[in-house]
DSSP file (Angstrom, degrees, kcal/mol; ACC not computed):
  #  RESIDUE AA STRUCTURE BP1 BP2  ACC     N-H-->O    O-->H-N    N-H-->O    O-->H-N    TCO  KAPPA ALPHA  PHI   PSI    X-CA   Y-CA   Z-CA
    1    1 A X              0   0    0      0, 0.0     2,-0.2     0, 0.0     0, 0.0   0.000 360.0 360.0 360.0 135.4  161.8   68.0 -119.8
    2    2 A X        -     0   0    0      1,-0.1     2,-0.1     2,-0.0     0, 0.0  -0.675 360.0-121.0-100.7 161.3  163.0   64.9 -121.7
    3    3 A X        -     0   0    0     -2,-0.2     2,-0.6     0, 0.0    -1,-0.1  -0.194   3.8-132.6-100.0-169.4  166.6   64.1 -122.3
    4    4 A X        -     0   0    0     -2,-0.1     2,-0.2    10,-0.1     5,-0.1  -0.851  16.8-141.1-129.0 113.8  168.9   63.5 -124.9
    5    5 A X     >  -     0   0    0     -2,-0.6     4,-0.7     1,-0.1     3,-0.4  -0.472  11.3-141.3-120.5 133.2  171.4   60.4 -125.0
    6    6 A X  T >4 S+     0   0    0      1,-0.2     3,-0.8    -2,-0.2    -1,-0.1   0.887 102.6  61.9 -62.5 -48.2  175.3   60.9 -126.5
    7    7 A X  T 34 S+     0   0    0      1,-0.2    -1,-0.2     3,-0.0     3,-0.1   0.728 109.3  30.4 -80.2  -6.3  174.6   57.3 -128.0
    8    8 A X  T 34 S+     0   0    0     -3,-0.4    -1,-0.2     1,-0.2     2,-0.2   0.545 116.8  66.7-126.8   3.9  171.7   57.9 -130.3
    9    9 A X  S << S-     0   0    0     -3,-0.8    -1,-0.2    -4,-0.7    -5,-0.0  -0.981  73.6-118.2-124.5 145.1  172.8   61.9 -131.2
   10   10 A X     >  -     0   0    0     -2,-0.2     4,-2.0     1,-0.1    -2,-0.1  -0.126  34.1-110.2 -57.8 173.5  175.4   63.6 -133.0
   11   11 A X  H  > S+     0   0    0      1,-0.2     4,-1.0     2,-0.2    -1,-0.1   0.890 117.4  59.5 -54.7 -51.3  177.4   65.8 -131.4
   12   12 A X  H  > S+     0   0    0      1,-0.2     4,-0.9     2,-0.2    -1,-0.2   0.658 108.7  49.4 -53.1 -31.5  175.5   68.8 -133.6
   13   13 A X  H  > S+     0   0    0      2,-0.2     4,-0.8     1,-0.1    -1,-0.2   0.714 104.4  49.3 -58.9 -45.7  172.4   67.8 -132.2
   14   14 A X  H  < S+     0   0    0     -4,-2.0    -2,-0.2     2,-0.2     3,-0.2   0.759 111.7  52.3 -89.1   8.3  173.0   67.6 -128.8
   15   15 A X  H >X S+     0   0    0     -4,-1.0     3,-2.6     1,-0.2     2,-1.5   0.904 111.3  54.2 -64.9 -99.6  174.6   71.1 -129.0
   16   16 A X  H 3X S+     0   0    0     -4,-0.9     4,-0.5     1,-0.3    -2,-0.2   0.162 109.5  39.2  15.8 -39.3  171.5   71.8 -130.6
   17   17 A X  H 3< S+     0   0    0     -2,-1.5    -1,-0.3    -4,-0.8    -2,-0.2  -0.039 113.6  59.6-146.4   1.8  169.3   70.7 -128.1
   18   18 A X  H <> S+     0   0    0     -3,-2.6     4,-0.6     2,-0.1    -2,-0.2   0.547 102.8  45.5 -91.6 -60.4  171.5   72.0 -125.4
   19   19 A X  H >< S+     0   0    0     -4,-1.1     9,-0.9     2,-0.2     3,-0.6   0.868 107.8  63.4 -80.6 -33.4  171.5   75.4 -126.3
   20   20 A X  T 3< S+     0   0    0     -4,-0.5    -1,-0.2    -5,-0.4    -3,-0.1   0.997 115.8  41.0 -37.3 -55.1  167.0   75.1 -126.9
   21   21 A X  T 34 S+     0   0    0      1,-0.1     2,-0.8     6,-0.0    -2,-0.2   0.230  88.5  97.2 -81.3   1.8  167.3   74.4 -123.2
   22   22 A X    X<  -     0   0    0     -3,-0.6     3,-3.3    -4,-0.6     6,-0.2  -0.690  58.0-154.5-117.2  80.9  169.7   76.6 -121.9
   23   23 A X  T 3  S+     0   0    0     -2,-0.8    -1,-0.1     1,-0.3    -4,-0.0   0.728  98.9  57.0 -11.6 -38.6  167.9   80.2 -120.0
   24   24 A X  T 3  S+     0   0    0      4,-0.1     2,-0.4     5,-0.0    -1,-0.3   0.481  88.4  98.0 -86.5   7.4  171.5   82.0 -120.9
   25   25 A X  S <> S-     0   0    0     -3,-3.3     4,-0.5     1,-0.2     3,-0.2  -0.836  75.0-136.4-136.0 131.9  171.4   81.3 -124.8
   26   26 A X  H >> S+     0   0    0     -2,-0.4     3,-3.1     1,-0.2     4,-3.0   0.940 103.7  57.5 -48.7 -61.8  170.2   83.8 -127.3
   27   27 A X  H 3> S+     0   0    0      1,-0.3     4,-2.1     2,-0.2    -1,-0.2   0.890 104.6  53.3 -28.9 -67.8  168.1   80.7 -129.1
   28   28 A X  H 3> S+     0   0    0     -9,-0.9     4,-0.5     1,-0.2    -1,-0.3   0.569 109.7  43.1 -59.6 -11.7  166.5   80.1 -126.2
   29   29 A X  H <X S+     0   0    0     -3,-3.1     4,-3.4    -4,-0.5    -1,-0.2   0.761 107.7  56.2 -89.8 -34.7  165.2   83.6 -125.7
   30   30 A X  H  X S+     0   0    0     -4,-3.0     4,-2.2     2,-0.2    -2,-0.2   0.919 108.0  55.4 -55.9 -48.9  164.4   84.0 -128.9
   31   31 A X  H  < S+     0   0    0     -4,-2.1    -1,-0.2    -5,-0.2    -2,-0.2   0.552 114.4  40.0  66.5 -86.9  162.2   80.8 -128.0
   32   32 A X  H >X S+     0   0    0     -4,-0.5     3,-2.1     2,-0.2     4,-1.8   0.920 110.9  52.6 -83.3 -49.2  160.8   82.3 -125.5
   33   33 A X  H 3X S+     0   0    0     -4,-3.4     4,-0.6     1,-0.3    -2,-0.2   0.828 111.9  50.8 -37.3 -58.3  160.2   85.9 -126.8
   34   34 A X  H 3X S+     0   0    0     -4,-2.2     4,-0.8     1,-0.2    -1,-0.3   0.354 109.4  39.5-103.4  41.0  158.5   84.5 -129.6
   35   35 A X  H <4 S+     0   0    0     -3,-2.1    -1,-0.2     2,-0.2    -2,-0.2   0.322 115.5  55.5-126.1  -0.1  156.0   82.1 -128.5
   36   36 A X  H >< S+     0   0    0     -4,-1.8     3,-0.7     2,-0.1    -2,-0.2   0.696 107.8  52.6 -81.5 -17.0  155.2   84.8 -125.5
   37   37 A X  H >< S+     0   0    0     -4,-0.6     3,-3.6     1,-0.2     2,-0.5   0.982 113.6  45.5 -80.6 -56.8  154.7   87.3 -128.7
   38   38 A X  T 3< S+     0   0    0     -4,-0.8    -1,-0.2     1,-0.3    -2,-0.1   0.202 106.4  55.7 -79.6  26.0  152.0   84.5 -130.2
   39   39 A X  T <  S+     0   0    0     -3,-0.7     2,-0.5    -2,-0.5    -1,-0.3   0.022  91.1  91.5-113.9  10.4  150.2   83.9 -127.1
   40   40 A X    X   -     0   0    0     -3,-3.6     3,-1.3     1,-0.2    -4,-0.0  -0.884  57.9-159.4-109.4 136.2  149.3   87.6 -126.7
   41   41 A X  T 3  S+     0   0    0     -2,-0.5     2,-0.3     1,-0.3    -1,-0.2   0.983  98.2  53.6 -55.7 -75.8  145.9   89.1 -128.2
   42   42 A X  T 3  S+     0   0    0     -3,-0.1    -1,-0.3     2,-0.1     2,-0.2   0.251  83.4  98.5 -86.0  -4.1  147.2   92.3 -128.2
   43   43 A X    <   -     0   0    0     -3,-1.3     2,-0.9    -2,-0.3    -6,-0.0  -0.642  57.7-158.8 -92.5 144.8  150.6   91.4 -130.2
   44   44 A X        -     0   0    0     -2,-0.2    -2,-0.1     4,-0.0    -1,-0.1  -0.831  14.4-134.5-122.2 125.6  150.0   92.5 -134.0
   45   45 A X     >  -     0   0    0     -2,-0.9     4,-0.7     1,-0.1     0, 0.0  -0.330  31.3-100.6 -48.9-178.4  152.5   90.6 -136.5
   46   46 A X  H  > S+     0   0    0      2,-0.1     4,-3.6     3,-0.1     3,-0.3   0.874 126.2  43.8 -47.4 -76.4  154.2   92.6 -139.1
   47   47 A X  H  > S+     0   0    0      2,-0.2     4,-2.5     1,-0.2     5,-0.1   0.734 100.3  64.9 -40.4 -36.4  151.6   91.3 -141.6
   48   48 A X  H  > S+     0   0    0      1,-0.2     4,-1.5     2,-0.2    -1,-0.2   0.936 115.1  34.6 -75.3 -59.5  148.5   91.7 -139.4
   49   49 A X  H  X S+     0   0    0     -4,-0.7     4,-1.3    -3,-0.3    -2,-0.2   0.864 112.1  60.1 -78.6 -22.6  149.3   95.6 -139.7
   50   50 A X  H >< S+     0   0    0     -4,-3.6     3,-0.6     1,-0.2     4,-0.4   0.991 111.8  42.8 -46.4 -57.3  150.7   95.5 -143.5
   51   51 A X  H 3X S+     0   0    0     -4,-2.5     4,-0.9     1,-0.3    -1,-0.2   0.649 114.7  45.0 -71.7 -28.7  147.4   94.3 -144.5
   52   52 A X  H 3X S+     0   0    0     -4,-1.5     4,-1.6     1,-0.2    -1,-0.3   0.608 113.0  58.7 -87.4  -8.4  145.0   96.6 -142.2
   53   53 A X  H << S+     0   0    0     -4,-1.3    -2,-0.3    -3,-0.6    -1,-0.2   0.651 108.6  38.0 -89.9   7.0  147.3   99.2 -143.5
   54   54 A X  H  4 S+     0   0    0     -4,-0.4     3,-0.3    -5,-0.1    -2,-0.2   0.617 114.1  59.4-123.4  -4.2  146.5   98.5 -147.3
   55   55 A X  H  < S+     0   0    0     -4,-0.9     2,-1.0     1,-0.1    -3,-0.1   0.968 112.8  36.6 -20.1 -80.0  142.7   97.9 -146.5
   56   56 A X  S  < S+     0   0    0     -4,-1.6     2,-0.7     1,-0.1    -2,-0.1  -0.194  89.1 126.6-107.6  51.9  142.1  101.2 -145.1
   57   57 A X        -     0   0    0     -2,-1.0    -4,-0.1    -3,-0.3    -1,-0.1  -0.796  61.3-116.6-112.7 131.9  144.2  103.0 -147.2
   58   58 A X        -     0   0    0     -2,-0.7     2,-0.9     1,-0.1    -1,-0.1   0.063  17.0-145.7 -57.5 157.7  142.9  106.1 -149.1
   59   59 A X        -     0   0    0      1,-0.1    -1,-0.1    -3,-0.0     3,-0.1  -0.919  11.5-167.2-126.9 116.8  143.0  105.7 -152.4
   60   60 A X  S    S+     0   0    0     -2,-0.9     2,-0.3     1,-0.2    -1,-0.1   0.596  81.5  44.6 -77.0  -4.5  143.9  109.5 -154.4
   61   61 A X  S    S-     0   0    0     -3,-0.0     2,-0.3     4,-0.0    -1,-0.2  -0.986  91.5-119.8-152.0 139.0  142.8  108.1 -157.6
   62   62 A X        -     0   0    0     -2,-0.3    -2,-0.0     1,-0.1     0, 0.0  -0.414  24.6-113.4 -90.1 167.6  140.0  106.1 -158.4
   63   63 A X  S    S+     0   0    0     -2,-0.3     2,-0.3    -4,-0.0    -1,-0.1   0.800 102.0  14.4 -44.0 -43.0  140.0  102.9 -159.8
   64   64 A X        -     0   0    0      2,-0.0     2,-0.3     0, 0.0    -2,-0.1  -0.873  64.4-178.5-135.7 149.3  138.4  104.1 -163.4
   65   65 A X        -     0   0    0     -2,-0.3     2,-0.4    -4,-0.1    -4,-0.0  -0.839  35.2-106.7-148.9 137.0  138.1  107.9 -164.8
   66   66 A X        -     0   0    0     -2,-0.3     2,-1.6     1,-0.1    -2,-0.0  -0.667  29.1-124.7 -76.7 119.6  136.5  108.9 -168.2
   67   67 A X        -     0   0    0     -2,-0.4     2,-0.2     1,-0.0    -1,-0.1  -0.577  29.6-162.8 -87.2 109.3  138.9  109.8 -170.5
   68   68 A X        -     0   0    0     -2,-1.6     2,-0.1     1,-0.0    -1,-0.0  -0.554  25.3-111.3 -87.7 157.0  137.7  113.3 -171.6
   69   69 A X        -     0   0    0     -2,-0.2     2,-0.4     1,-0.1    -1,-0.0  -0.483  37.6-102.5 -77.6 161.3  139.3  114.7 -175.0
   70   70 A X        -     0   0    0     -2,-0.1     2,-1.0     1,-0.0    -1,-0.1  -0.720  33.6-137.5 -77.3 105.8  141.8  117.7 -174.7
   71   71 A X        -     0   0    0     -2,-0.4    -1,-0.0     2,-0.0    -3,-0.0  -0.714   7.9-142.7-105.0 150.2  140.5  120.8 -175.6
   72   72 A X              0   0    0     -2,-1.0     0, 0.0     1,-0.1     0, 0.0  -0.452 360.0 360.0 -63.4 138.0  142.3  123.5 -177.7
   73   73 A X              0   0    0      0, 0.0    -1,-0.1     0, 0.0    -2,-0.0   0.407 360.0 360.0 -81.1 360.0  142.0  126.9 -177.1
């Protein structure tokens, strides 16, 4: 893990770069959480299922219909 030197970063950066690196800190789990979610096969994004759900989604009206005239009785 490489470091980060007070003379050549702001303060806001090595807070920054502190808090990447730090097990106890919400950043850093989120971090972790999601680059363990995008190294798993089995994890399906939000998109990944939006999009297989609007493939294979029945459709109750087709695309085109013949417009027949209205008849009177």
């Amino acid at each position: 893990m490489g470091k980060v030197s007070g003379k050549t970063h702001t303060k806001a950066q090595l807070d920054h770069w502190a808090n990447l690196h730090n097990p106890n800190n919400k950043a850093y789990q989120a971090d972790a959480d999601n680059r363990a979610n995008q190294m798993n096969p089995n994890h399906r994004s939000y998109q990944r299922t939006h999009n297989a759900n609007r493939r294979n989604k029945a459709h109750w009206m087709p695309e085109w219909a013949p417009d027949y005239p209205e008849y009177d009785d």
